[in-house]
N, C-alpha and C positions, 0 to 999 in steps of 0.2 A: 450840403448834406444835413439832413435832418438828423437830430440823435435818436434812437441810439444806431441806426441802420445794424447790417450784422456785425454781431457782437465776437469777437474773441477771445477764452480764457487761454493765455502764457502760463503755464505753471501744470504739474500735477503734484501738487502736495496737499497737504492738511488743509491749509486756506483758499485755496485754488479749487479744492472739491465745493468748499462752502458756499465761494461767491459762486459757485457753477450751479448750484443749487437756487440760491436766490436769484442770478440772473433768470433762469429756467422757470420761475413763477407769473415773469413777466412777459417774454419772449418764445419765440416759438422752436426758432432752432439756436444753436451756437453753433462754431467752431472753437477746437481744443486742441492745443499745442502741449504737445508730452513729448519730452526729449527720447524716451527708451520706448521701442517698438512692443516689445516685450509686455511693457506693461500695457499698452493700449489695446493688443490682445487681448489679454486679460481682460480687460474692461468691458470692452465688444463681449465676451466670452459670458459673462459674470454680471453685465449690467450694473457692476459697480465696481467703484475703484479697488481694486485688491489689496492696496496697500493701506490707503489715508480713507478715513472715516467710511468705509466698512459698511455701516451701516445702513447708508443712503443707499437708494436705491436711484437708478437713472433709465428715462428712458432712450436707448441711445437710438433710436430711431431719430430724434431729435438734436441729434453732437452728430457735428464730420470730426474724426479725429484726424489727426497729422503729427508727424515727428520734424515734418519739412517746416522750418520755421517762418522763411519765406514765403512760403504756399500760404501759409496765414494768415499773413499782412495782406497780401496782394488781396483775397476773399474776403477781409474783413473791414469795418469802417470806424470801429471800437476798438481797442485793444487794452486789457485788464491784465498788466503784465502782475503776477502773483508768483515771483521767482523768489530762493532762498537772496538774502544781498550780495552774497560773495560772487552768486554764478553770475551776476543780469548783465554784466560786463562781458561776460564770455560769450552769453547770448546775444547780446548785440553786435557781438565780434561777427555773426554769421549773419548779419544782413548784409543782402544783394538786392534789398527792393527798399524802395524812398519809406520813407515816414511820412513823408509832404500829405495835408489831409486828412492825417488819419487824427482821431480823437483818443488820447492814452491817457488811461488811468493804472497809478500805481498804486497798489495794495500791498507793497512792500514794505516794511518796515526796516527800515536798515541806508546801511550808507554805500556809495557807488566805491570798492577798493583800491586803494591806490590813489583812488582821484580825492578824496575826501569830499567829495559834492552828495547832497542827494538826490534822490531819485530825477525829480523833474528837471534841480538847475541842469546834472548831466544831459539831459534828453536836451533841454535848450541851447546846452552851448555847444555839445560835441555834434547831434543828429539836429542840430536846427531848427529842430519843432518850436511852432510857432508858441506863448503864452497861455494864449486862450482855448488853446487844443490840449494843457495837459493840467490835470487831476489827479488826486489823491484821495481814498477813501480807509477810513480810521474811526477808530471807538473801543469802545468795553465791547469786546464782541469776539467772544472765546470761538474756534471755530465747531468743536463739540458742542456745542450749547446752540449752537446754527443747525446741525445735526440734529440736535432733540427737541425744534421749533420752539424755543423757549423765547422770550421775550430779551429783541438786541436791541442797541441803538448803535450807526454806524452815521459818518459824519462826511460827505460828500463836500472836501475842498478845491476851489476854480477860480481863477479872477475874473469867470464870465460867470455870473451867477445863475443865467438862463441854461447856462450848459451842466451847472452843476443840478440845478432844481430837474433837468429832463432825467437825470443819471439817479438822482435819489429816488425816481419813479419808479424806473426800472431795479433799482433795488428793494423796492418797498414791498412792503406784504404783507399780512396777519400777524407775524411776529417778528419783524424786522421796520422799524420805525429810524428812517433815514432826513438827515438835515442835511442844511447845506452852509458854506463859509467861505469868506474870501482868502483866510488866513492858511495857503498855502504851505507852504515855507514850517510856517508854526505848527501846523499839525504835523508833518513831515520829523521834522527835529525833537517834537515832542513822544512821536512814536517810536524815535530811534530811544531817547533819555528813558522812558518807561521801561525798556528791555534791563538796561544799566543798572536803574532802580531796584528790580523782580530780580535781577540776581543777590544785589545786594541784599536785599529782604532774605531771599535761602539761605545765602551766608549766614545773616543773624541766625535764622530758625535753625542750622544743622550745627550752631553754636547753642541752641536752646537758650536764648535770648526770647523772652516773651513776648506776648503781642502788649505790652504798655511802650518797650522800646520800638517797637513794629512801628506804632503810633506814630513816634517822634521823628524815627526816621521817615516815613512816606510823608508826615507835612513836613520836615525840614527837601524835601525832595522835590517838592510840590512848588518850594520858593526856589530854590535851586534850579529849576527847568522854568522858572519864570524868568529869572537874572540873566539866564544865559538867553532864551527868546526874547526877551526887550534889547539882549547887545545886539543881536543879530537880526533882527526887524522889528523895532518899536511899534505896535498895534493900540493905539488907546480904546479900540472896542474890543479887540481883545480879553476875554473873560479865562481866566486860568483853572476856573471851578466847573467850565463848563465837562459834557462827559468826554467829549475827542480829547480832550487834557488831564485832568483829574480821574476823571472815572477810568480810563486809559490803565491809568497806572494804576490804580486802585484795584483792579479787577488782574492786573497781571503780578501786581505783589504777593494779593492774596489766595489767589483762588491754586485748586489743585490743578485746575487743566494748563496753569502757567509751567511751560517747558527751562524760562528765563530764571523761574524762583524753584526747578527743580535740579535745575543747573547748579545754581549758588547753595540749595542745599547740600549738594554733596560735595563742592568747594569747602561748606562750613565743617564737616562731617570729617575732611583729612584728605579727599580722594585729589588726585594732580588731574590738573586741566585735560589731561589726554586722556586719562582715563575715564573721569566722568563723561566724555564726550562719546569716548567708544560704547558705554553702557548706556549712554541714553539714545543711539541710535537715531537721533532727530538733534537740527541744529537749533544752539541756543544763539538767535540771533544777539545778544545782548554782549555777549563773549567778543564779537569782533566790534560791535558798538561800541564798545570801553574803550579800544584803542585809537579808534576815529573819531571819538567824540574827545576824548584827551588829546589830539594831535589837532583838532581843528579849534578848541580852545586857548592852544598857544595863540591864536589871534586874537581873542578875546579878552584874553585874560579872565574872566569871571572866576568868582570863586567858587570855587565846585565840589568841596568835601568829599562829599559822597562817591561824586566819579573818580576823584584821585584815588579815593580809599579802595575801589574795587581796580581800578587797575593797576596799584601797587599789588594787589593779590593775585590778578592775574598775569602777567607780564613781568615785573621787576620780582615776583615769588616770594614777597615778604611775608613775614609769618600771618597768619589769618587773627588769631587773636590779639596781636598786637597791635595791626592795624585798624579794628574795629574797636580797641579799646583805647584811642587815643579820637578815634571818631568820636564815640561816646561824650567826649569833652568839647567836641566842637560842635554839636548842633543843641536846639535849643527848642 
């Protein structure tokens, strides 16, 4: 198979419109997997997504839509799964057709639940896709700001680098400037740590902690999410200042379109976990990050301040300024 053959976006959400958008600069038609019929109406009806980025307009003459998840795979030779992390378990729960062959890229950010794996190890060990067939793509790359063609960089990871270089193609455009990396694994871990991070940062900010501590904490975070990727796959070309890394988290601590740093603002603010969740009506994928990235570092051991700090706050419900003010003492 040649890449990218037909393409399929998994997902209708906020990221899921995006890359449907950038694939669509490249490519002629897609396939699109949306679980609720309802909204795919919609969409058909409206020529754009009703719910997520609004904005965009589609030509759907160019999208087969499906709720069949199956039907999907079978018609597709790509697959750009862009699911919340909690559900992609659930979604794969309803396969009835092989993955054998197919080329899968996850645009998820998040950890597989229950299994504490991410994205791709699950796809390798539990669905047996082969190594060189799955990809990760990652960056500073807000999905509103994809919406308002503004200038991204998005960071196409693969252990086949020919497969990854055809994929950044197909992503690439006028305002989307796509690379490519071997460092799988690390981008994968490092996109779940940035979510952790952007809550933490809200936390600070709905404490009215200013941006000098902002500072300390995002480079004390910076070495933090390096400590823990050198335990878990030493890379010596590995660059932690690159943007899939750095600029990642940089862009998700501070910016207002970060759903992760609007989360921990109202954490910082007084609101309980449940409630900030119900008022913000979209998932802060960082909230279940906390937990999986704290339970999969009992292997590791690294020292992790910052993630202890935030899942002492969420989880174990310790008071929010006491926690952050003993943080305070430990980073540097």
């Amino acid at each position: 198979m040649e890449l990218p053959g037909k393409v399929a976006i998994i997902g209708g959400g906020t990221w899921a419109t995006a890359i449907a958008k950038l694939v669509l600069t490249n490519v002629e038609e897609i396939n699109w997997y949306m679980r609720r019929k309802d909204r795919i109406a919609d969409f058909k009806r409206l020529g754009r997504n009703p719910v997520y980025l609004s904005s965009v307009k589609f030509d759907i003459n160019r999208i087969y839509f499906t709720s069949n998840l199956n039907e999907v795979i079978k018609k597709s030779d790509t697959l750009i799964f862009v699911t919340p992390s909690p559900f992609i378990k659930t979604h794969l729960k309803k396969l009835r057709t092989s993955l054998a062959g197919k080329f899968i890229v996850s645009a998820i950010k998040g950890i597989v639940p229950d299994e504490n794996m991410v994205v791709t190890d699950y796809l390798k060990e539990v669905h047996k896709v082969d190594e060189s067939n799955l990809a990760v793509v990652a960056g500073p790359c807000h999905a509103e700001e994809v919406a308002l063609e503004r200038l991204s960089y998005l960071t196409v990871g693969c252990s086949d680098l020919n497969k990854a270089e055809e994929m950044a193609k197909m992503l690439s455009n006028r305002f989307l400037i796509a690379k490519t990396s071997k460092d799988v694994v690390g981008i994968e871990y490092a996109a779940v740590l940035k979510n952790v991070y952007a809550v933490a940062a809200g936390i600070c900010h709905g404490l009215k902690m200013g941006d000098n501590f902002k500072a300390v904490l995002v480079s004390s975070a910076t070495r933090e999410a390096e400590r823990f990727l050198n335990a878990v796959k030493p890379m010596p070309e590995r660059e932690i200042c690159k943007s899939v890394y750095l600029g990642d988290l940089l862009v998700t601590a501070y910016s207002h379109f970060s759903r992760n740093h609007t989360f921990g603002t109202m954490i910082g603010k007084g609101y309980s976990v449940k409630t900030a969740q119900i008022e913000m009506e979209m998932i802060a994928e960082g909230y279940y990050g906390t937990k999986c990235m704290h339970e999969i570092n009992e292997r590791y051991n690294v020292n992790m301040p910052i993630l202890e700090a935030v899942y002492n706050i969420l989880y174990n419900r310790m008071p929010v300024y006491s926690v952050i003010n003993q943080l305070t003492q430990e980073l540097e």
